[in-house]
TIMAR-959246 format. One line per field, with one value per atom (N, C-alpha, C): residue in three letters; chain; atom name; x, z, y. Coordinates in pm, whole numbers. Example, Ala and Ser with C-alpha at 12.3 -4.5 7.8 and 13.67 -1.06 7.14 Angstrom:
BEGIN
residuo = ala,ala,ala,ser,ser,ser .
cadena = A,A,A,A,A,A .
atomo = N,CA,C,N,CA,C .
east = 1319,1230,1320,1285,1367,1290 .
up = 780,780,780,708,714,787 .
north = -569,-450,-330,-225,-106,3 .
//
This chain:
BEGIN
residuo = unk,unk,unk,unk,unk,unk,unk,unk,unk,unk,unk,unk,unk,unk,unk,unk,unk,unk,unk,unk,unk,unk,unk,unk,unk,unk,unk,unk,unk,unk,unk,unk,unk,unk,unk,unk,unk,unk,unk,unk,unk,unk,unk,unk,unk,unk,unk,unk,unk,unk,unk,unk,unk,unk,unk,unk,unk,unk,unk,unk,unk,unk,unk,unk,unk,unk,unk,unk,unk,unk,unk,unk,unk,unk,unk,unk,unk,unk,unk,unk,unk,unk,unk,unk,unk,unk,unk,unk,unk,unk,unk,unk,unk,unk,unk,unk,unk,unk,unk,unk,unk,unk,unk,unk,unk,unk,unk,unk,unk,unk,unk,unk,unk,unk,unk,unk,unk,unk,unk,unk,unk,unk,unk,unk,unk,unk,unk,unk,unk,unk,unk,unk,unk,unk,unk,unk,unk,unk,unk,unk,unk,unk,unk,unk,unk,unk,unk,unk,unk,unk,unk,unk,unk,unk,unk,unk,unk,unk,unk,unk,unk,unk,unk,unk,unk,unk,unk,unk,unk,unk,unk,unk,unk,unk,unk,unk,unk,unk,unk,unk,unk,unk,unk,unk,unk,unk,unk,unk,unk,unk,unk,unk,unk,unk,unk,unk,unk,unk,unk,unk,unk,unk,unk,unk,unk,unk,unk,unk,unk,unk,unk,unk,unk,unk,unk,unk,unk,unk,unk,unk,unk,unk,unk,unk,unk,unk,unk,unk,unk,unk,unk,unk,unk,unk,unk,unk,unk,unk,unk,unk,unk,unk,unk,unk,unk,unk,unk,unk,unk,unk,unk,unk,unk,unk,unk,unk,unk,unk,unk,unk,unk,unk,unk,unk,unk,unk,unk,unk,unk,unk,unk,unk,unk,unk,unk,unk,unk,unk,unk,unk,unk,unk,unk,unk,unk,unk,unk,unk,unk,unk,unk,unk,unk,unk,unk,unk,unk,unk,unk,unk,unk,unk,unk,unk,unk,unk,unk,unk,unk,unk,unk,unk,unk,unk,unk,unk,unk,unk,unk,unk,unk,unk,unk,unk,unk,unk,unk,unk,unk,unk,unk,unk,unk,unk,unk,unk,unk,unk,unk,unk,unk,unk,unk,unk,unk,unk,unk,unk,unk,unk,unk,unk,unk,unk,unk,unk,unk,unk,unk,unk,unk,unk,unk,unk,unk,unk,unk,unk,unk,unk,unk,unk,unk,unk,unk,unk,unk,unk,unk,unk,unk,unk,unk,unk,unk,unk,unk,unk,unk,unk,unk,unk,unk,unk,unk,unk,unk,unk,unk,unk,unk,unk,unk,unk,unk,unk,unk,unk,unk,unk,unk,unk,unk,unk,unk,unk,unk,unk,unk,unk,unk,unk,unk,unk,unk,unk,unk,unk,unk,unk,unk,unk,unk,unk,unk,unk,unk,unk,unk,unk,unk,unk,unk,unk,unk,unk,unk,unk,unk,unk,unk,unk,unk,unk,unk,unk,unk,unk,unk,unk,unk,unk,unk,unk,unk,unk,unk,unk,unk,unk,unk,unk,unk,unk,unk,unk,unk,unk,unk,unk,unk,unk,unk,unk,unk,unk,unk,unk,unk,unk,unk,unk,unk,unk,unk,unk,unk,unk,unk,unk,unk,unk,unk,unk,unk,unk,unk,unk,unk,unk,unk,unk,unk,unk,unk,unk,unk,unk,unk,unk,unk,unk,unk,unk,unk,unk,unk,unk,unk,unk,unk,unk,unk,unk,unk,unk,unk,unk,unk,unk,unk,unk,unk,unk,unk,unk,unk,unk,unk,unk,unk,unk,unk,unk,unk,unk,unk,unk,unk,unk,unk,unk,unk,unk,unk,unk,unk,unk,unk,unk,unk,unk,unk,unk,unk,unk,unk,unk,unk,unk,unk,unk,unk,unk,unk,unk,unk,unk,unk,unk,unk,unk,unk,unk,unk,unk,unk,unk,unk,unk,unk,unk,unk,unk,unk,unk,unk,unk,unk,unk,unk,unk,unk,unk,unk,unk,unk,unk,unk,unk,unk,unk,unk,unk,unk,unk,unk,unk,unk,unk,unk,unk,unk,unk,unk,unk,unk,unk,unk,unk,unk,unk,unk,unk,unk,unk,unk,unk,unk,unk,unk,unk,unk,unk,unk,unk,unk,unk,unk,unk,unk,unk,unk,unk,unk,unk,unk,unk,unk,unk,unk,unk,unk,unk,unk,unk,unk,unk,unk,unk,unk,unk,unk,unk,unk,unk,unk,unk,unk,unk,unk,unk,unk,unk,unk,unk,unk,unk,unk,unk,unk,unk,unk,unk,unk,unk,unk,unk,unk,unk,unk,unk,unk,unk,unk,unk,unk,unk,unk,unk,unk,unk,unk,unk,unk,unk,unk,unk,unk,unk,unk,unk,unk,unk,unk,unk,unk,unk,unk,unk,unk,unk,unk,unk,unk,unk,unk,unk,unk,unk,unk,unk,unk .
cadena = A,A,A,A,A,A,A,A,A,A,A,A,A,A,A,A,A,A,A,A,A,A,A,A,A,A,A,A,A,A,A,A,A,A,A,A,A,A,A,A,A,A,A,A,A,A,A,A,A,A,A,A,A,A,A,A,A,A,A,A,A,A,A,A,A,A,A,A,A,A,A,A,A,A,A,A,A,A,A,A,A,A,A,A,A,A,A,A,A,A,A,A,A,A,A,A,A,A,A,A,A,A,A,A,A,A,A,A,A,A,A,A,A,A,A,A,A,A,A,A,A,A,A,A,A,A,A,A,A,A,A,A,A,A,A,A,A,A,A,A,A,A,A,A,A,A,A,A,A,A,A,A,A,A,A,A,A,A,A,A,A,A,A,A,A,A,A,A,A,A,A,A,A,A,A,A,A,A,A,A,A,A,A,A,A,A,A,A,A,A,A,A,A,A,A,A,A,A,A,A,A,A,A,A,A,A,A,A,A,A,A,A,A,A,A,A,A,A,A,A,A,A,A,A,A,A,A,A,A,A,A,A,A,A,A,A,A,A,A,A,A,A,A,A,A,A,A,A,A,A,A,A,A,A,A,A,A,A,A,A,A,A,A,A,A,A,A,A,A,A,A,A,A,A,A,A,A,A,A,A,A,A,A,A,A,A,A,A,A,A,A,A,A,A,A,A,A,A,A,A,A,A,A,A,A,A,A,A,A,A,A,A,A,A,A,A,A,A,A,A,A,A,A,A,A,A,A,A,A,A,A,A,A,A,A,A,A,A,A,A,A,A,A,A,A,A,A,A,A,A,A,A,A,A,A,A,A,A,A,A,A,A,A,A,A,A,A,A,A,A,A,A,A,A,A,A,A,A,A,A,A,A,A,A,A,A,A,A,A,A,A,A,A,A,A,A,A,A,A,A,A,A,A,A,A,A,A,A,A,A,A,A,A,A,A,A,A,A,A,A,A,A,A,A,A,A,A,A,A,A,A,A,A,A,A,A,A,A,A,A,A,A,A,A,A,A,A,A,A,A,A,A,A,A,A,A,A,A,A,A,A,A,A,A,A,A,A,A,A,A,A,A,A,A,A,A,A,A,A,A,A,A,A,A,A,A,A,A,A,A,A,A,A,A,A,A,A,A,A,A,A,A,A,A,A,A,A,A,A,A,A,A,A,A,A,A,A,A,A,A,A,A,A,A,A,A,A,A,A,A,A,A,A,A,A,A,A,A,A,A,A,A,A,A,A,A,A,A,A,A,A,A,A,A,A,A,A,A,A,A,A,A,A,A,A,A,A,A,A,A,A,A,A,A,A,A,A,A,A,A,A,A,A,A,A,A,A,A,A,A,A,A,A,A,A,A,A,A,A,A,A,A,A,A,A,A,A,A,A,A,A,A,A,A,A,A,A,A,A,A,A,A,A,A,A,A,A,A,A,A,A,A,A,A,A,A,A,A,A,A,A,A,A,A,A,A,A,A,A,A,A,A,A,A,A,A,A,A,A,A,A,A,A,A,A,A,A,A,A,A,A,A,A,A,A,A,A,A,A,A,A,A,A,A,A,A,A,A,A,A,A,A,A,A,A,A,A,A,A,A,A,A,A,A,A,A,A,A,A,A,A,A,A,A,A,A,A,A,A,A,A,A,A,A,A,A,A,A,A,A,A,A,A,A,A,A,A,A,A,A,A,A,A,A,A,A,A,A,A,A,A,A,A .
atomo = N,CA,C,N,CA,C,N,CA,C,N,CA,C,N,CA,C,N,CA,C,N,CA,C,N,CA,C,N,CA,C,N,CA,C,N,CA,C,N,CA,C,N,CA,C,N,CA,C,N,CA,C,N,CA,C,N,CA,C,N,CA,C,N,CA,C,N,CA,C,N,CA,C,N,CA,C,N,CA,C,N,CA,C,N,CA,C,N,CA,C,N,CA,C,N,CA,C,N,CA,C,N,CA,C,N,CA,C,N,CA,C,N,CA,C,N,CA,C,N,CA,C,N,CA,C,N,CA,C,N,CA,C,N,CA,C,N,CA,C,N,CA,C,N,CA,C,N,CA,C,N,CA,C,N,CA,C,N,CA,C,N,CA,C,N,CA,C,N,CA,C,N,CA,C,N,CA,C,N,CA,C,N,CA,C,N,CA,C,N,CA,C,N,CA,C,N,CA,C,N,CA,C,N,CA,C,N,CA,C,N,CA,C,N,CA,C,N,CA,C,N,CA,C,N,CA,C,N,CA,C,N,CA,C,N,CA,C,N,CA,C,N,CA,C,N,CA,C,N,CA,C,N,CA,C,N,CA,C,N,CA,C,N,CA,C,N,CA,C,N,CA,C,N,CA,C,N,CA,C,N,CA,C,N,CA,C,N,CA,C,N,CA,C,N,CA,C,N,CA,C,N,CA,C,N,CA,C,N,CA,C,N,CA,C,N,CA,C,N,CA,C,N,CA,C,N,CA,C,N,CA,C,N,CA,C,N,CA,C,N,CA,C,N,CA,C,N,CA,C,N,CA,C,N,CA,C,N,CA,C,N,CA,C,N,CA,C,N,CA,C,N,CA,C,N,CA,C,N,CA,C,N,CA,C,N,CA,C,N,CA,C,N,CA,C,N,CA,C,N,CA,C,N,CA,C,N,CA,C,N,CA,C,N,CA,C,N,CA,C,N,CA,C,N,CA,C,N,CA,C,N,CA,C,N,CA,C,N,CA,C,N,CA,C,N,CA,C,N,CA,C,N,CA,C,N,CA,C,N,CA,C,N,CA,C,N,CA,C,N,CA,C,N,CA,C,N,CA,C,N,CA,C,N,CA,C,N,CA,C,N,CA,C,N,CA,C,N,CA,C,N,CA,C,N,CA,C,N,CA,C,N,CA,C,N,CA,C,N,CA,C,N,CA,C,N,CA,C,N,CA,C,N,CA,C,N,CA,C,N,CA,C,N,CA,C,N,CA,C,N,CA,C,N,CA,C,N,CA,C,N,CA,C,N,CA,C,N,CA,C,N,CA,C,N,CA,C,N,CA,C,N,CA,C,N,CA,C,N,CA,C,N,CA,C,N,CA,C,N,CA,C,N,CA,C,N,CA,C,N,CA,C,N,CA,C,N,CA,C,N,CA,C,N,CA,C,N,CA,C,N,CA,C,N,CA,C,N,CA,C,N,CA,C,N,CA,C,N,CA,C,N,CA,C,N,CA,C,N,CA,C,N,CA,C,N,CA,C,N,CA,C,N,CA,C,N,CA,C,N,CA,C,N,CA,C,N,CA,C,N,CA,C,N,CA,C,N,CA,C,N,CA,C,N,CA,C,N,CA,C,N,CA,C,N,CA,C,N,CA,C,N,CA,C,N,CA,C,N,CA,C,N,CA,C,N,CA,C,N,CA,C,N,CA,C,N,CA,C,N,CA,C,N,CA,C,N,CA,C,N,CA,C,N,CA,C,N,CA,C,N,CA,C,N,CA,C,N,CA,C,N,CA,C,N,CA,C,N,CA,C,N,CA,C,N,CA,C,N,CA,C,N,CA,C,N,CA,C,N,CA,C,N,CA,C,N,CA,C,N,CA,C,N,CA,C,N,CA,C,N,CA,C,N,CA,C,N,CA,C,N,CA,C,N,CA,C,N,CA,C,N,CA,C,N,CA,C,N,CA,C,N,CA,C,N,CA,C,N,CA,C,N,CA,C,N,CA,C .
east = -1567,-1456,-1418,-1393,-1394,-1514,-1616,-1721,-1674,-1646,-1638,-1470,-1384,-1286,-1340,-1388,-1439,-1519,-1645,-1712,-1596,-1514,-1396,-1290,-1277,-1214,-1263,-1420,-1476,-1538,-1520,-1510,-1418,-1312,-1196,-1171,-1161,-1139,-1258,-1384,-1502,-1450,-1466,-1441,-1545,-1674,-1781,-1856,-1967,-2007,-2162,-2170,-2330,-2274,-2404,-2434,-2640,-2597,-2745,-2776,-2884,-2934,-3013,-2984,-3094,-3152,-3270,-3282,-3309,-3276,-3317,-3374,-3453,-3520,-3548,-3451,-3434,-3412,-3305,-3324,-3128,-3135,-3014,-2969,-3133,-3097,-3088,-3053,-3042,-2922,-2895,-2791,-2656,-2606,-2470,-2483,-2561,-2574,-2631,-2672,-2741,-2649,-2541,-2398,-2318,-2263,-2215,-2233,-2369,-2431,-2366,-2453,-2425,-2263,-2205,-1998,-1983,-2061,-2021,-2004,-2122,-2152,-2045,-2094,-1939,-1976,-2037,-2004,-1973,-1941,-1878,-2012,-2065,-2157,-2121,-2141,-2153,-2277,-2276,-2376,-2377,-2494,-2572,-2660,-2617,-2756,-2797,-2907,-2980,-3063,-3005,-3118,-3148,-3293,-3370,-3368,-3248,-3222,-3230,-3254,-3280,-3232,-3359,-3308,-3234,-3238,-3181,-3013,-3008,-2861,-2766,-2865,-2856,-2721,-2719,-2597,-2475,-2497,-2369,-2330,-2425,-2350,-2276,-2338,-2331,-2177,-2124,-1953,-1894,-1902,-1864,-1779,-1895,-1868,-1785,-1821,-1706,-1599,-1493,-1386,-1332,-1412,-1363,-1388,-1496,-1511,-1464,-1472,-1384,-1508,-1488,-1512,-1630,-1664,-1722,-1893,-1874,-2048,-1985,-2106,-2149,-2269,-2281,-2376,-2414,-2522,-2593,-2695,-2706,-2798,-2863,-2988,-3128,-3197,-3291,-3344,-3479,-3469,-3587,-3697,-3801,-3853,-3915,-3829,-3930,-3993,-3977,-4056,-3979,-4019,-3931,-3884,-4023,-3963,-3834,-3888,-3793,-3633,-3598,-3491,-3435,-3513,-3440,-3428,-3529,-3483,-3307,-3309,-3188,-3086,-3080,-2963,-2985,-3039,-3053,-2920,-2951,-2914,-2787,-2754,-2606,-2530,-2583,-2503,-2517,-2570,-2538,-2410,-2429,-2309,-2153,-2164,-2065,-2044,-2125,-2063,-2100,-2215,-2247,-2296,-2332,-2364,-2535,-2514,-2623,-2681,-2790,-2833,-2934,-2949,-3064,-3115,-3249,-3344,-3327,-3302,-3354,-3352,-3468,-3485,-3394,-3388,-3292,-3377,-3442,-3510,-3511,-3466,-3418,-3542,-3648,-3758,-3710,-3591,-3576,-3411,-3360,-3293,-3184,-3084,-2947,-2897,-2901,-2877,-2933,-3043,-3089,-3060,-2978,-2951,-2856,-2798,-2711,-2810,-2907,-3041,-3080,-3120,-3107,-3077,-2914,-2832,-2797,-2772,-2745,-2916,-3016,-3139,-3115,-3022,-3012,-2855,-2766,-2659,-2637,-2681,-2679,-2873,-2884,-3051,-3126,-3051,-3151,-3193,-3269,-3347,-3247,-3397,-3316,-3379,-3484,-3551,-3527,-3464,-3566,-3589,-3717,-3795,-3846,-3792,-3773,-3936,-4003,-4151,-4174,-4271,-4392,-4462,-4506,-4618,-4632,-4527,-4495,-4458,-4474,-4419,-4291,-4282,-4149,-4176,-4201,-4235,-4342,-4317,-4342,-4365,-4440,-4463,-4395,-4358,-4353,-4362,-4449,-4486,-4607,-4646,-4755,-4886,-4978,-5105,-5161,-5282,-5324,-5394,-5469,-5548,-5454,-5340,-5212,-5216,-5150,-5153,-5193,-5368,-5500,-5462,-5449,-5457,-5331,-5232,-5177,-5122,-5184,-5219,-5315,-5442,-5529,-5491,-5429,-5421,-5253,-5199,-5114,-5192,-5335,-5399,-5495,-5520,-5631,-5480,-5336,-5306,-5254,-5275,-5246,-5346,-5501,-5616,-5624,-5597,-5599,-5483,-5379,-5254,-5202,-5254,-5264,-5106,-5066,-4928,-4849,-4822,-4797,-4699,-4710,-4571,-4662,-4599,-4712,-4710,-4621,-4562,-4516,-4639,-4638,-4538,-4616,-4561,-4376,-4403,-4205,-4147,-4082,-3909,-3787,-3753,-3686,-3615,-3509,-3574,-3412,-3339,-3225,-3261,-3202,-3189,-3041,-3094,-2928,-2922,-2842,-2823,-2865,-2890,-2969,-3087,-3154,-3312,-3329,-3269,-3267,-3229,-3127,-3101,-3209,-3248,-3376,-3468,-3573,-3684,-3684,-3791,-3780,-3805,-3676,-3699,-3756,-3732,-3789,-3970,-4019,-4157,-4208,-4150,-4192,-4221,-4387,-4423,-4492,-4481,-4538,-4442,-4449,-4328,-4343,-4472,-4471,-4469,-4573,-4575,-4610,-4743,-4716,-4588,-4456,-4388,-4306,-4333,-4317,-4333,-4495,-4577,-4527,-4514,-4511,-4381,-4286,-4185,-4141,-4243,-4234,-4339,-4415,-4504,-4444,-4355,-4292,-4133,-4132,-3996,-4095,-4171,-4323,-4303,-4332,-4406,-4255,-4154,-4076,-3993,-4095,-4037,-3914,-3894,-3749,-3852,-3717,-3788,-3773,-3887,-3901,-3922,-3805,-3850,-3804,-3929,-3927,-3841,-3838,-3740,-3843,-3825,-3912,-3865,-3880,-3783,-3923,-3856,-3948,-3903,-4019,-4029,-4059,-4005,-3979,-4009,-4124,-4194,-4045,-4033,-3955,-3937,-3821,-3864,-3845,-3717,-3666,-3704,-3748,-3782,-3955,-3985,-4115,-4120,-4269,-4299,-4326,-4290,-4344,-4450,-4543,-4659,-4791,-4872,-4958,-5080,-5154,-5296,-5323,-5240,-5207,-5123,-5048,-4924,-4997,-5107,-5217,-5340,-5353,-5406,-5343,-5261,-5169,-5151,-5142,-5071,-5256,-5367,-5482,-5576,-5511,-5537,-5484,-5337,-5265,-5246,-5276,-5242,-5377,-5508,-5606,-5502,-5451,-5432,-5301,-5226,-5147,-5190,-5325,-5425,-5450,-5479,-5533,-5415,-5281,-5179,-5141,-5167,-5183,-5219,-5339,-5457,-5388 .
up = 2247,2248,2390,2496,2618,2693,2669,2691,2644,2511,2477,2498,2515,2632,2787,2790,2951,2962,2858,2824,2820,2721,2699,2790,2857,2949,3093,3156,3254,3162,3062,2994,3006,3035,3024,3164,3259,3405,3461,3403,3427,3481,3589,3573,3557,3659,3656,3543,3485,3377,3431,3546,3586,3716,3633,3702,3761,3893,3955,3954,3887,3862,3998,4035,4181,4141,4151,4128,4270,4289,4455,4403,4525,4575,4693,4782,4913,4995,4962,5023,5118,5185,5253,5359,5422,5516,5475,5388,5327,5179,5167,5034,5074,5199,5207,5268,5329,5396,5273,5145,5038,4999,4914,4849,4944,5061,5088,5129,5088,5145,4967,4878,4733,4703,4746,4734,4806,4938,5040,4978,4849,4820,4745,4722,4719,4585,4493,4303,4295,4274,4207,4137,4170,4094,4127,4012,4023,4028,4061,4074,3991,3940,3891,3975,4066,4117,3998,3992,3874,4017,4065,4141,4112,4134,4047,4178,4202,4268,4414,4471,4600,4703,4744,4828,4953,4998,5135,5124,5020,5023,4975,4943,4876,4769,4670,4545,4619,4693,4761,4875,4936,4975,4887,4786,4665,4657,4615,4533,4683,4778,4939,4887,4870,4881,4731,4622,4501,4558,4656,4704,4709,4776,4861,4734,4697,4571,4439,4383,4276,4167,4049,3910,3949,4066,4121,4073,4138,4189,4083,4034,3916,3968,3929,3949,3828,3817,3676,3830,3777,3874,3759,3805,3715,3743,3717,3783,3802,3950,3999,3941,4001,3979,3836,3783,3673,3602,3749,3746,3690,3809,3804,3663,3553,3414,3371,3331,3305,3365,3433,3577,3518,3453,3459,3336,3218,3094,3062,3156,3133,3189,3294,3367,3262,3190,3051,2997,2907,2821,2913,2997,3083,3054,3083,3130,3011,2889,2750,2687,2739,2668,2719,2911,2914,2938,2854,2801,2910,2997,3118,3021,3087,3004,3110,3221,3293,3348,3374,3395,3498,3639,3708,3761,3791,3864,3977,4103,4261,4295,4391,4494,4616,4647,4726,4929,4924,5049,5153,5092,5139,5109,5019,4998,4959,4852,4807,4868,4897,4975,4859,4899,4814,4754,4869,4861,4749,4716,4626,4476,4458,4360,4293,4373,4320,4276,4327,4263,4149,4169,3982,3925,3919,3825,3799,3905,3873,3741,3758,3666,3528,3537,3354,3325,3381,3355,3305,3440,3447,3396,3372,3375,3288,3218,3028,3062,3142,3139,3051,3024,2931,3034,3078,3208,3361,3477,3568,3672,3759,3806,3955,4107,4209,4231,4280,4279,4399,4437,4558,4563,4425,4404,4412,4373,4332,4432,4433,4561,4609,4763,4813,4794,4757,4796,4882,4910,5029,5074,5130,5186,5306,5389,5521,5561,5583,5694,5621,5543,5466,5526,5528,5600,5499,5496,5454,5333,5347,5214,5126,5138,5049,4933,5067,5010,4856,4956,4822,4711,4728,4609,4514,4569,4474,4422,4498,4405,4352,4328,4235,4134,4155,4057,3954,4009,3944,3818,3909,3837,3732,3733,3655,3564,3578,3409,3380,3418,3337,3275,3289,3264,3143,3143,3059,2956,2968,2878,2835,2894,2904,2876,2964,2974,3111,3146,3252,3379,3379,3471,3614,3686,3819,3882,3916,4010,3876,3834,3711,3704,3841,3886,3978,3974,4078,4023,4139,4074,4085,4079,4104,3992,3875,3793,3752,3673,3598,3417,3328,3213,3165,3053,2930,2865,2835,2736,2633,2582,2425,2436,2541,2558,2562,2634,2620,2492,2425,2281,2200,2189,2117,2132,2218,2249,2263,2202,2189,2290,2354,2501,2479,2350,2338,2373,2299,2290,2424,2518,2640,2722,2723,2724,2888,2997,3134,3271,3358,3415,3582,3619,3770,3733,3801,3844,3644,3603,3500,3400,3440,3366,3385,3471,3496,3451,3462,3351,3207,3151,3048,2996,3060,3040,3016,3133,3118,2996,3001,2836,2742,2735,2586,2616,2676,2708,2641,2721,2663,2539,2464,2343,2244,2279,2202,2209,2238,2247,2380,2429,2546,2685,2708,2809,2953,3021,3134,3299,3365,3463,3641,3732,3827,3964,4013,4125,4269,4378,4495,4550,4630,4672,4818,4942,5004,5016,5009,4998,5163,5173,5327,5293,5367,5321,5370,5306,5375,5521,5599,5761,5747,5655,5656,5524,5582,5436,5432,5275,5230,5107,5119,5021,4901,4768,4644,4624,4681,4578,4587,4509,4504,4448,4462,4379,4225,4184,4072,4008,4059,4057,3972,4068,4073,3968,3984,3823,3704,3693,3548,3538,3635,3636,3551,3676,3580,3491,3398,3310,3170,3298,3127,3078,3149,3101,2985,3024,2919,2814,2770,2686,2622,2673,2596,2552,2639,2560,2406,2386,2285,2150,2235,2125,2064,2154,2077,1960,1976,1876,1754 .
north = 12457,12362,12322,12397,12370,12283,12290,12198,12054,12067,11930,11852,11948,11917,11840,11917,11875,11715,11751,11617,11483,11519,11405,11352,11473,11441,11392,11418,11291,11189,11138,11016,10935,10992,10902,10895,10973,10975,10849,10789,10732,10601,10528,10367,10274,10314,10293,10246,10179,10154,10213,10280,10293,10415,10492,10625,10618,10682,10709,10855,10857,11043,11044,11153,11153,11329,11347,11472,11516,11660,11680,11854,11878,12022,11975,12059,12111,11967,11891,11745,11823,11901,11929,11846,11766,11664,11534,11501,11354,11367,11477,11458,11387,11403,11385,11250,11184,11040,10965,11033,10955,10934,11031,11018,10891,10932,10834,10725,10695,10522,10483,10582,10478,10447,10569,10517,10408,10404,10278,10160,10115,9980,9914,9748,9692,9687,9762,9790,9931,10024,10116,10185,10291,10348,10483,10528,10714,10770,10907,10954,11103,11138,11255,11303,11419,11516,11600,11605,11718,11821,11913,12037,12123,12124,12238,12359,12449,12545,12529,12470,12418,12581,12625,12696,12681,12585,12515,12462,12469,12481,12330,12193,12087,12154,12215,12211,12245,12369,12374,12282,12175,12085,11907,11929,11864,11922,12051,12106,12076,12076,12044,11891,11812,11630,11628,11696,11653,11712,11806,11775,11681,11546,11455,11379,11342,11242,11291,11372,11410,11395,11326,11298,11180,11129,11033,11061,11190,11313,11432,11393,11509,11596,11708,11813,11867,11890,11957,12061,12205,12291,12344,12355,12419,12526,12599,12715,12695,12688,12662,12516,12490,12361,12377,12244,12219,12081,11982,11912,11735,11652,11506,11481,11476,11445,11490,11629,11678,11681,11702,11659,11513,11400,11287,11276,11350,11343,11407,11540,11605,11545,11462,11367,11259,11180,11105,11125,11264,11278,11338,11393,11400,11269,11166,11025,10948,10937,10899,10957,11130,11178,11118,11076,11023,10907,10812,10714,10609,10596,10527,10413,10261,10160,10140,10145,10118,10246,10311,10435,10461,10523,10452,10574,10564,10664,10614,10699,10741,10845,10805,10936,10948,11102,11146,11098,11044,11069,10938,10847,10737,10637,10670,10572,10439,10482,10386,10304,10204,10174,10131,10259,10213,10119,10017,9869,9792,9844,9771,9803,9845,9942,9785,9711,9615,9474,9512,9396,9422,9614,9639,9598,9586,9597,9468,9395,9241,9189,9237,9216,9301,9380,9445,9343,9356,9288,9195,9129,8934,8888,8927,8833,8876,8965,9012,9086,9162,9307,9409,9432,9618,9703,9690,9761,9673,9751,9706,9791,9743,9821,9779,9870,9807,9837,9737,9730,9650,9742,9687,9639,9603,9531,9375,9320,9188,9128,8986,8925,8960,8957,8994,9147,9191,9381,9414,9553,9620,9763,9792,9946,9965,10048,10075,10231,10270,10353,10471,10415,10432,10490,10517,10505,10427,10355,10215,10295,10426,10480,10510,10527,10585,10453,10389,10223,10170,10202,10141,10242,10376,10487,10439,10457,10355,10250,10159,10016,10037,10028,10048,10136,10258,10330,10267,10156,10091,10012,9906,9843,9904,10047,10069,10189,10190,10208,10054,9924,9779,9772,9803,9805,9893,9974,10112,10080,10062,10040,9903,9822,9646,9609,9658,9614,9562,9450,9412,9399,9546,9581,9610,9578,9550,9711,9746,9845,10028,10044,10138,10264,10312,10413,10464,10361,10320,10423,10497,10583,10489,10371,10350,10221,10290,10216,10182,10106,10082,10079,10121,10141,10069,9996,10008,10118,10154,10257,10261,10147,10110,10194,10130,10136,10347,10379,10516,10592,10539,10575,10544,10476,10415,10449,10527,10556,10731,10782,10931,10986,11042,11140,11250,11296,11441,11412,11314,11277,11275,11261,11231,11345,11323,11473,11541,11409,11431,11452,11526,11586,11488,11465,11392,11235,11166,11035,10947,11072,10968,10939,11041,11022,10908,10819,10720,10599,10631,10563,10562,10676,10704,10613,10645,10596,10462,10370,10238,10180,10208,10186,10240,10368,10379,10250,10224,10096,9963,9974,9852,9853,9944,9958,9918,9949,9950,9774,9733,9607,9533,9618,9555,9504,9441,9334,9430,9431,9481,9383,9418,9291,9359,9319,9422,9345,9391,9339,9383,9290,9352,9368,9517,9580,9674,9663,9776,9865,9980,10149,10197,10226,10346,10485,10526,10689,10738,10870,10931,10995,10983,11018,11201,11261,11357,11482,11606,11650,11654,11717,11715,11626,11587,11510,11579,11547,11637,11611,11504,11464,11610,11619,11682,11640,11711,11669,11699,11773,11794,11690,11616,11540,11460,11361,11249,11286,11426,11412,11393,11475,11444,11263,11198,11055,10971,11072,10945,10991,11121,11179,11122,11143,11120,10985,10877,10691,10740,10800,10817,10880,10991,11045,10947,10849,10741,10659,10623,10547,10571,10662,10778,10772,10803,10802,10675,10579,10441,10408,10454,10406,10508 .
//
């Protein structure tokens, strides 16, 4: 009963109609300049950290900044890594329960540029998207500070799951994404069964498949300067393993 006290009660404290899930592990040098770039902007968005234990000390500087912001910054803490999917399925289903209308993926590392977070949203709001999706691929998008083989690895590997899944979202793989709430109610999170890059994939082909309109925005990506990168080689297999194995569930 106290849970669902609590639930009801940052429902009603909410003004916002849009929350940003950011999942972090060990992002201690970028959490508190991330938080306060997204309060800075001139729309009103809240935020969801989901951290999967961060030894470096990210959550406890996370309960630090809800002093100052209050009901603004939410925290959900996890034990130990268990992987991007998962992390954004569980901030999902966090920000349905309270009642958010717009719902968005970023990363904590500054790849993706705050700012643009109001291009999102003006594209689910104002301009019919049920999806959208800040992409590099499309005109007006961009890399910066890339090395050029990164580059090719993934663009091509953008083009060969359109190839594989024949669905025409340019920029497959993007974290950087806006949701309606519909679209998340509607589509089976439980089903969603890949934890790195293809869950990305995955995600935007089960949005595909279910009929809603998906529309990408160009937006440039800045490697991160601060911090480690998560990607792995494992990461990159699961991603061009598994578009085969959605292939598969298609049929």
């Amino acid at each position: 009963m106290k849970c669902i006290n609590y639930i009801r009660a940052s429902y009603i404290r909410k003004v916002s109609d849009s929350i940003v899930i950011i999942p972090t592990y060990n992002e201690i040098g970028n959490i508190e300049k991330m938080v306060r770039t997204v309060f800075s902007l001139s729309k009103e968005f809240d935020i969801l950290i989901v951290d999967d234990g961060s030894p470096d000390g990210t959550a406890a500087m996370v309960k630090e900044l809800q002093q100052e912001f209050g009901s603004r910054l939410h925290l959900s803490e996890r034990e130990g890594k268990q992987g991007l999917g998962t992390a954004y399925i569980h901030g999902f289903n966090i920000s349905l329960g309270k009642g958010y209308e717009f719902i968005f993926e970023m990363d904590c590392d500054f790849s993706h540029d705050p700012k643009d977070l109001l291009r999102l949203y003006d594209a689910c709001a104002n301009q019919g998207a049920d999806m959208s999706v800040g992409s590099r691929y499309i005109k007006g998008g961009k890399i910066s500070n890339w090395p050029i083989g990164r580059i090719l690895m993934s663009y091509f590997a953008s083009v060969y799951v359109r190839l594989i899944l024949w669905f025409n979202v340019k920029d497959t793989t993007a974290g950087f994404v806006c949701y309606r709430r519909n679209v998340l109610e509607t589509i089976d999170l439980v089903g969603i069964r890949f934890v790195g890059y293809a869950f990305q994939i995955e995600m935007k082909y089960t949005v595909h498949r279910n009929g809603f309109k998906i529309k990408e925005v160009p937006i440039t990506f800045i490697d991160r300067v601060i911090g480690e990168s998560k990607m792995s080689s494992r990461i990159f297999k699961e991603a061009l393993f598994g578009v085969l194995i959605m292939k598969g569930k298609r049929v």
